[in-house]
C-alpha positions as CSV (number, residue, x, y, z in Angstrom):
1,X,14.2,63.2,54.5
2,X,17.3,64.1,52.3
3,X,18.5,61.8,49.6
4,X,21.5,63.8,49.4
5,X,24.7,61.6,48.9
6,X,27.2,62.2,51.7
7,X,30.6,60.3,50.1
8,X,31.4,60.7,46.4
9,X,33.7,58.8,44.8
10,X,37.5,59.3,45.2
11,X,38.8,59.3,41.5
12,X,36.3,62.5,41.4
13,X,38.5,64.9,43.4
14,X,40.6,67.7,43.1
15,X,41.8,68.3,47.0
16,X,43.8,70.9,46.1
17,X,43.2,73.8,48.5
18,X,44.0,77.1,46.6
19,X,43.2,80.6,47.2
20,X,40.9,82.9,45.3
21,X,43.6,86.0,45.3
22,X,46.8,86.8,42.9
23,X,50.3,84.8,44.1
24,X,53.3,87.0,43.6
25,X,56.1,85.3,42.7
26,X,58.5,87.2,45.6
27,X,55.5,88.4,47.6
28,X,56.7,86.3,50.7
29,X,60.0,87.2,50.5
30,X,59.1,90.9,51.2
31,X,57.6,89.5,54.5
32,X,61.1,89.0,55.8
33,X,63.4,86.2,55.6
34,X,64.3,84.0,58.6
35,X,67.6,84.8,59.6
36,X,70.4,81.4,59.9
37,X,69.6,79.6,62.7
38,X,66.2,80.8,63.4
39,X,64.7,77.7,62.1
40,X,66.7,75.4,64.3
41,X,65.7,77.5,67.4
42,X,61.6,77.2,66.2
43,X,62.1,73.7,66.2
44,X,63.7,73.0,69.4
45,X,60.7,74.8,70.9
46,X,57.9,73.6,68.9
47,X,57.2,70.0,68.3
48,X,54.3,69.2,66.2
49,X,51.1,69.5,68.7
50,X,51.2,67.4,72.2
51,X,50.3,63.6,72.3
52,X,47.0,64.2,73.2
53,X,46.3,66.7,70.1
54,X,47.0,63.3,68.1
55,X,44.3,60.6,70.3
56,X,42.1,59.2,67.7
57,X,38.5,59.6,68.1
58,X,36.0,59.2,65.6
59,X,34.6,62.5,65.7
60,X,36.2,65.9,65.2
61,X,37.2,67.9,67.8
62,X,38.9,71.3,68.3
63,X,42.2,70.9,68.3
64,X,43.9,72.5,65.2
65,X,45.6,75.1,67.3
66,X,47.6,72.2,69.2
67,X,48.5,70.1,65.9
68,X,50.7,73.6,64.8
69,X,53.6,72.0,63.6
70,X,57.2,73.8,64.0
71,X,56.8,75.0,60.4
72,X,53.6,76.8,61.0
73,X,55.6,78.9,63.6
74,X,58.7,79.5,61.4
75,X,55.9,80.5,58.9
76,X,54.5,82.9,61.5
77,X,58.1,84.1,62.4
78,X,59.0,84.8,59.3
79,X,55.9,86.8,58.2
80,X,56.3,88.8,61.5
81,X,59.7,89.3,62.4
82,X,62.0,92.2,60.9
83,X,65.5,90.9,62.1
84,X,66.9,87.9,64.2
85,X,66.1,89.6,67.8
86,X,62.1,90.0,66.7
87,X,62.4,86.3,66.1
88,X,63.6,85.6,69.6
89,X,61.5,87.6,71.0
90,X,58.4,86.2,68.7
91,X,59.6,82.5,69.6
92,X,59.4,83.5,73.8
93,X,55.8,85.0,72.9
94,X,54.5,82.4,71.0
95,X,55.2,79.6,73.3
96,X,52.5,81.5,75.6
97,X,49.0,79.7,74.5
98,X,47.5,83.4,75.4
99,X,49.9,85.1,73.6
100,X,50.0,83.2,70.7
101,X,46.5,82.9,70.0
102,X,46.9,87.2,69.9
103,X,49.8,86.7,67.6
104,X,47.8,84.4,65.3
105,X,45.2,87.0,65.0
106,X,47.7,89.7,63.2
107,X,46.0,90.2,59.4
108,X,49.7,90.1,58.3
109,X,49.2,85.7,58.5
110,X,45.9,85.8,56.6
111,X,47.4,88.4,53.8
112,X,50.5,86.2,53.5
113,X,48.8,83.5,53.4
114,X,46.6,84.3,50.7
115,X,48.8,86.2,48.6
116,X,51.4,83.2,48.6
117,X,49.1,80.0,48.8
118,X,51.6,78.8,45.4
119,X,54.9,79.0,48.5
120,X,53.4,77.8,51.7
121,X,54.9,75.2,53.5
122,X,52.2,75.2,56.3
123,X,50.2,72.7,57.5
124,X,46.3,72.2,56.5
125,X,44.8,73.0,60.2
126,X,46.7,76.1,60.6
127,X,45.8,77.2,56.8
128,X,42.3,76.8,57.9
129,X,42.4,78.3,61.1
130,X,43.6,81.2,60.2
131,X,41.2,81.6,57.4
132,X,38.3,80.5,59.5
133,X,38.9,82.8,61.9
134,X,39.5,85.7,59.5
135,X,35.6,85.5,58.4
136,X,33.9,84.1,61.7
137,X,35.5,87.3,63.8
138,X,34.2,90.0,60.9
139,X,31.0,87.7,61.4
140,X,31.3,88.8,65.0
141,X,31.8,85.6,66.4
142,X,35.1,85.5,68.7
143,X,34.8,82.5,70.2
144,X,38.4,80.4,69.5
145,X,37.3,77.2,70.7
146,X,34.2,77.4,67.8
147,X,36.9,78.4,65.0
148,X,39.3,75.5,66.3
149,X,36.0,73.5,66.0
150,X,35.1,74.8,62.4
151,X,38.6,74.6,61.1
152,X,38.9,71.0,62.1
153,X,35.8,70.3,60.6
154,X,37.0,71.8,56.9
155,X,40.5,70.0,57.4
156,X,38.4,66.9,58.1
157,X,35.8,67.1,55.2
158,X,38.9,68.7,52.8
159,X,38.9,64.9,51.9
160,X,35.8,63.4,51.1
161,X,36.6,59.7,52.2
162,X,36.1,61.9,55.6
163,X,32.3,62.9,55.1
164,X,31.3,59.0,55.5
165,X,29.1,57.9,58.0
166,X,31.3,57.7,61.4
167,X,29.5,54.1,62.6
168,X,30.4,51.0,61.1
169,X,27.3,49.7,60.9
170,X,25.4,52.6,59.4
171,X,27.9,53.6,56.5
172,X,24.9,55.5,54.8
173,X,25.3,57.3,51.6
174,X,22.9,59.2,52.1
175,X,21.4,61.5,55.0
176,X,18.5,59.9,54.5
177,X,20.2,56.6,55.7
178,X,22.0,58.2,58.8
179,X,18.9,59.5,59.4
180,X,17.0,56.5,59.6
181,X,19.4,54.5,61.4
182,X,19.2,56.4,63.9
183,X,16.4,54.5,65.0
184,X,18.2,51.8,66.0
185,X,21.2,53.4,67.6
186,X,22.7,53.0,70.8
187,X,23.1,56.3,72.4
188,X,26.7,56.7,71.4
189,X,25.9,55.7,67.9
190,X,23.4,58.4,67.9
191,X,25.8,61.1,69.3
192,X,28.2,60.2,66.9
193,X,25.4,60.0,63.9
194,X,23.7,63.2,65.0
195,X,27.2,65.2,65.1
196,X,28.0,63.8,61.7
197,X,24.7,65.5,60.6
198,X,25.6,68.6,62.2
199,X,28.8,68.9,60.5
200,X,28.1,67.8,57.0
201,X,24.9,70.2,57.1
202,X,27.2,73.0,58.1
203,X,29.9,72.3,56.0
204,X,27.8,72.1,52.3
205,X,25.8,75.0,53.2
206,X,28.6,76.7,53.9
207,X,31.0,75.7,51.4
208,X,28.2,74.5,48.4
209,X,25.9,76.6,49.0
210,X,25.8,77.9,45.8
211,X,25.4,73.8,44.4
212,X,22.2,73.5,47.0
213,X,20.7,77.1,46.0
214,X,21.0,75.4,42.3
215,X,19.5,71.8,42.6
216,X,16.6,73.9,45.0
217,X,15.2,75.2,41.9
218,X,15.0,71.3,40.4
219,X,12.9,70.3,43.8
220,X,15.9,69.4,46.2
221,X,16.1,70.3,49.6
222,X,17.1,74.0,50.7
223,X,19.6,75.7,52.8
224,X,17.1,76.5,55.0
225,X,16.4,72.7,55.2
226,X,19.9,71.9,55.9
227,X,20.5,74.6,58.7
228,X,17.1,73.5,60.9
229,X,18.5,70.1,60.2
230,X,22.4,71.2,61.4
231,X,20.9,73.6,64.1
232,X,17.9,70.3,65.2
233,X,21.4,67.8,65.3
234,X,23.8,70.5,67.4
235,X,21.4,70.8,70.0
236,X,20.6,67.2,70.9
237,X,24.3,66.2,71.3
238,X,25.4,69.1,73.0
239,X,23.9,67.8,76.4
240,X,25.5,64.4,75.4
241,X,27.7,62.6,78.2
242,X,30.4,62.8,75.0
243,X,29.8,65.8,74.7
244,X,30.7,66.4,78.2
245,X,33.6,64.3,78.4
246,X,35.3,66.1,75.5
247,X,34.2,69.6,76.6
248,X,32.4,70.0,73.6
249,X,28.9,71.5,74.7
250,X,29.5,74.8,74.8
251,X,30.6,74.4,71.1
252,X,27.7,72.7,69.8
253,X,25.4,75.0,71.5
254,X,27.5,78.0,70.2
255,X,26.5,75.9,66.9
256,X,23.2,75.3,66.8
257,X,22.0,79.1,68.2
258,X,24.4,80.5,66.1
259,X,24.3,78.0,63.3
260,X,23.4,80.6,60.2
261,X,26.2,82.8,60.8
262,X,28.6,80.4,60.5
263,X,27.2,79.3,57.4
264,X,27.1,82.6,56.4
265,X,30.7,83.1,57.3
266,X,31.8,80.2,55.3
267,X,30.3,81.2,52.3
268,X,32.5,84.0,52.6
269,X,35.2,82.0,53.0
270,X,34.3,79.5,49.8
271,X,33.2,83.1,47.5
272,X,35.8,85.2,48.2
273,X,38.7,82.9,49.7
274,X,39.6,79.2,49.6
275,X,38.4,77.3,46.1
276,X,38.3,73.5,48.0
277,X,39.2,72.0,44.6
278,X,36.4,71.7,42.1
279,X,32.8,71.3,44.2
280,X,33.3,67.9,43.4
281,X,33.3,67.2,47.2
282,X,29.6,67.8,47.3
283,X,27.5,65.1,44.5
284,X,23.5,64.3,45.0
């Protein structure tokens, strides 16, 4: 079992979420402005994400694309729209979930977005949905519901008090810990230890990979050893009764068989992309 340390100390962090590409100073200007008014009418329209986007549950779920706040949309207005009647016409479009989720996918969002990280005014979950998406779909994955899923779980574990253990009575540390107390779980305990599992395993060797190819070489575990242990975790609580409840076995199956290229994906998306702070998030 893994004595890897799942919750380093706060006063150890940098969570600020930057990108790896040049910020011109005007670059987002040249986007196009948003003409007088247009803000008002976004916000009329958009609230920030229906009630039941905001239910807490102690476990992530996907639901990034319905936490959009009205200033993700008059960020994806003003990237798009040329002149005040593109921005009506944007505004009736992207109040179509079908639509908008085609709108979202226009590689104008993703270049703004990386090219003005230092001017955003967006929220986290549609920063990381966009760029999750960018590098699952050239991973040739398509599936929305898996990148709300995967953006949710970078938003989550963005903040390191998040990668604890999600029972109260098994606040490991360590994997090793969860993984023992897993013994004595009651079956929702155990859903909600062997998710945690799934995502933390995910989330290093995608994000730290470069950290676990390191500490290998001293005798710690492998990425190899944490995918069989993500893709071991996704597949026993995707047939969960939680699992079903929350629609969520599709997505952990999606996971598990496909666990490597997300991984692979996100270490795109740490290399070339998003620098989450200083690796500090990941300590043995």
């Amino acid at each position: 079992m893994a004595g890897e340390k799942l919750n380093p100390e706060p006063n150890t962090l940098n969570l600020e979420l930057r990108t790896k590409r040049a910020q011109p100073a005007d670059a987002e200007r040249t986007t196009g402005e948003t003409q007088k008014g247009g803000g008002n009418l976004i916000r009329e329209v958009f609230q920030d994400g229906p009630l039941f986007a905001k239910e807490e549950v102690p476990m992530i779920q996907p639901n990034c694309r319905a936490r959009f706040t009205a200033q993700d949309f008059e960020f994806v207005v003003r990237v798009l729209a040329r002149d005040s009647r593109q921005q009506v016409s944007l505004v009736e479009l992207l109040t179509d979930p079908e639509t908008r989720d085609q709108v979202l996918d226009h590689e104008c969002l993703y270049r703004a977005i990386l090219e003005n990280t230092g001017n955003l005014t967006i929220s986290p979950q549609f920063y990381f949905y966009i760029l999750s998406r960018l590098v699952l779909r050239r991973s040739g994955i398509e599936d929305r519901v898996l990148t709300d899923y995967v953006a949710a779980l970078l938003e989550k574990f963005s903040s390191a008090r998040q990668m604890r253990g999600p029972v109260a009575d098994a606040s490991a540390t360590y994997l090793s810990d969860l993984l023992l107390a897993l013994k004595g779980a009651s079956p929702y305990q155990a859903f909600l230890i062997q998710t945690h599992v799934g995502n933390y395993a995910l989330f290093v060797t995608g994000i730290f990979h470069e950290n676990i190819e390191s500490r290998r070489q001293r005798g710690a575990p492998s990425c190899s050893f944490y995918e069989e242990l993500g893709k071991t975790s996704f597949h026993a609580v995707a047939t969960h009764g939680v699992a079903k409840k929350f629609e969520l076995g599709p997505v952990f199956e999606t996971l598990a068989d496909r666990f490597r290229d997300c991984r692979l994906a996100l270490n795109k998306l740490a290399d070339e992309l998003v620098d989450l702070g200083d690796h500090h998030y990941y300590q043995p």
